[in-house]
C-alpha positions as CSV (number, residue, x, y, z in Angstrom):
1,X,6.6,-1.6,-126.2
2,X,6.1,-2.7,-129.7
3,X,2.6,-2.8,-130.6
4,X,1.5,-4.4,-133.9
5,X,-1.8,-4.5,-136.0
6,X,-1.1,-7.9,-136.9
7,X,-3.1,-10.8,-135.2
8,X,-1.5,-12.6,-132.5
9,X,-1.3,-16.1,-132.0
10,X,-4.4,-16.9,-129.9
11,X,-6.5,-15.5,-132.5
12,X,-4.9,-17.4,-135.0
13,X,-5.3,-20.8,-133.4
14,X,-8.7,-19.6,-132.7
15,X,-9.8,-18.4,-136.1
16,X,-8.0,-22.1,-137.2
17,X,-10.3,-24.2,-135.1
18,X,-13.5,-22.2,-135.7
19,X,-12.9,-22.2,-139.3
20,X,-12.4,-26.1,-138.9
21,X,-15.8,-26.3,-137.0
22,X,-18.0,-24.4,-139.8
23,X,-16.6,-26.1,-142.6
24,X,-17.7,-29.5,-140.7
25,X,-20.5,-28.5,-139.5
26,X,-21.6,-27.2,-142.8
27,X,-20.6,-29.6,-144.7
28,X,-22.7,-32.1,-143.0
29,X,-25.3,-29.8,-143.1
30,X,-25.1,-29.7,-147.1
31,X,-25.0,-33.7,-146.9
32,X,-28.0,-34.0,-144.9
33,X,-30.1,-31.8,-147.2
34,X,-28.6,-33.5,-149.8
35,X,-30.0,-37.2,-148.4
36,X,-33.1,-35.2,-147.8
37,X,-33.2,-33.7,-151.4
38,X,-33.2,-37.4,-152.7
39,X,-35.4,-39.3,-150.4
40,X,-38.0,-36.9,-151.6
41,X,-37.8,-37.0,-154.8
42,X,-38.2,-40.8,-155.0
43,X,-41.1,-40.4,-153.1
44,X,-44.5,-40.0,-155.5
45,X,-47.9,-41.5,-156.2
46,X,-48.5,-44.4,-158.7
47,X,-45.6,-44.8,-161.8
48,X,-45.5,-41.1,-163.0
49,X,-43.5,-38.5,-160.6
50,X,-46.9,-37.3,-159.2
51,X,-46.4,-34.8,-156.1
52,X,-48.7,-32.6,-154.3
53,X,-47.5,-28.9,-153.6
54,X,-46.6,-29.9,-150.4
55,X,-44.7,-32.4,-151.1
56,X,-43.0,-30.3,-154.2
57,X,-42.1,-27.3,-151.9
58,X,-40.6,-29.7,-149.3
59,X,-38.6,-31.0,-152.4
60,X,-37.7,-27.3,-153.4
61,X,-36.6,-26.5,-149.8
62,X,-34.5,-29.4,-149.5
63,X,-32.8,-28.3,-152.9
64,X,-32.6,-24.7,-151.8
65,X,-30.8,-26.1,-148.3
66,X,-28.8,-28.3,-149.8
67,X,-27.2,-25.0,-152.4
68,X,-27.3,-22.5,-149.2
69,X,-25.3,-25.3,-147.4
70,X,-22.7,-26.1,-150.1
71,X,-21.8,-22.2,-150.8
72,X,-21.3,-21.6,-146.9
73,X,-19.2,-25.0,-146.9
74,X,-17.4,-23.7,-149.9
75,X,-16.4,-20.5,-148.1
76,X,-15.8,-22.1,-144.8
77,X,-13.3,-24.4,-146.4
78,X,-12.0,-21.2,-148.1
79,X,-12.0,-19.4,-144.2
80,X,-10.4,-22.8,-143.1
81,X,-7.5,-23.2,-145.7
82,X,-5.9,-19.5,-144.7
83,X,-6.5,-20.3,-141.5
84,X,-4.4,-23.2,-141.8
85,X,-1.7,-21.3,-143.7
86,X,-0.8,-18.5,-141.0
87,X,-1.0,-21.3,-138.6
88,X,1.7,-23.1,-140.8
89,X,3.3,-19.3,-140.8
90,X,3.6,-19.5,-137.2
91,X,5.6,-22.8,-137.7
92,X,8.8,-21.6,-139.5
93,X,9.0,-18.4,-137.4
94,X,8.9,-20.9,-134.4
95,X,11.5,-23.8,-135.9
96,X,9.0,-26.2,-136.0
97,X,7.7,-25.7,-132.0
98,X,5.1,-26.9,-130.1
99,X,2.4,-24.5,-128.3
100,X,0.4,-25.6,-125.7
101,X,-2.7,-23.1,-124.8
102,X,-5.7,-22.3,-123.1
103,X,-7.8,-20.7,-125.7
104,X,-11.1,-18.9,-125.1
105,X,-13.5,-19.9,-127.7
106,X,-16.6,-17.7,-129.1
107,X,-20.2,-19.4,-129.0
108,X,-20.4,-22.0,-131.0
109,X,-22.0,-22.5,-134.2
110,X,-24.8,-24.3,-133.3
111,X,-26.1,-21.8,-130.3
112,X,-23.6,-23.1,-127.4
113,X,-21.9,-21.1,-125.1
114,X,-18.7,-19.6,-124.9
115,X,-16.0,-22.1,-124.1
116,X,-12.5,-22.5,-122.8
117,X,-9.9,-24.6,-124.6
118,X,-6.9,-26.7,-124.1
119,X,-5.4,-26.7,-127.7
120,X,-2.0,-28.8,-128.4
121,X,-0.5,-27.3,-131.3
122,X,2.7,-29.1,-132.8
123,X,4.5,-28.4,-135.9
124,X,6.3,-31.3,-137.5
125,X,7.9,-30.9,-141.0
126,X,6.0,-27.9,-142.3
127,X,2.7,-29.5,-141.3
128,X,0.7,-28.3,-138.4
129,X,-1.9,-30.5,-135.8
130,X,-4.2,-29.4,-133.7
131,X,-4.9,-31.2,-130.5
């Protein structure tokens, strides 16, 4: 029996789509608290930019959102892009194949619970799509 530190292919498709789903989901987060950052800045009293502390920390906790968002989106995209490339990996050593799987998934990122998967995964000319 040939046993291998490398990851095997059910982790890889699983790393893929989880990977997909935080750079998503935190990129809409960055947009949202971007919206945010800029509906309340245009919101103040009479001609000059007059805000109340309130109203200036909700402003400087959008901002702050809207940075923490954008760095974890960054690195999720990073996460997502290798992700993608061993999946691509897995193409050539497979000719260009197509897997068909029932993947356990970990909790989501937003709080859900553990989940099962039926992931399509086809290789077509040195891309890769996951169904």
């Amino acid at each position: 029996m040939h046993t291998s530190s490398y990851p095997g292919i059910e982790t890889i498709i699983r790393d893929y789509i989880e990977n997909r789903e935080r750079f998503l989901f935190y990129g809409k987060k960055r947009v949202d608290a971007e919206k945010e950052y800029n509906k309340l800045l245009t919101k103040y009293n009479g001609e000059e930019k007059l805000y109340t502390l309130d109203h200036a920390n909700s402003i400087y906790n959008a901002y702050c959102d809207m940075i923490t968002y954008g760095e974890k989106a960054t690195e999720a995209q990073s996460n997502f892009m290798m992700s993608e490339e061993k999946l691509k990996e897995i193409g050539q050593i497979l000719f260009e194949a197509t897997i068909t799987a029932d993947i356990a998934m970990t909790p989501a990122i937003n709080g859900g619970s553990p989940v099962s998967r039926m992931v399509r995964v086809v290789y077509n000319n040195g891309q890769v799509m996951v169904h």
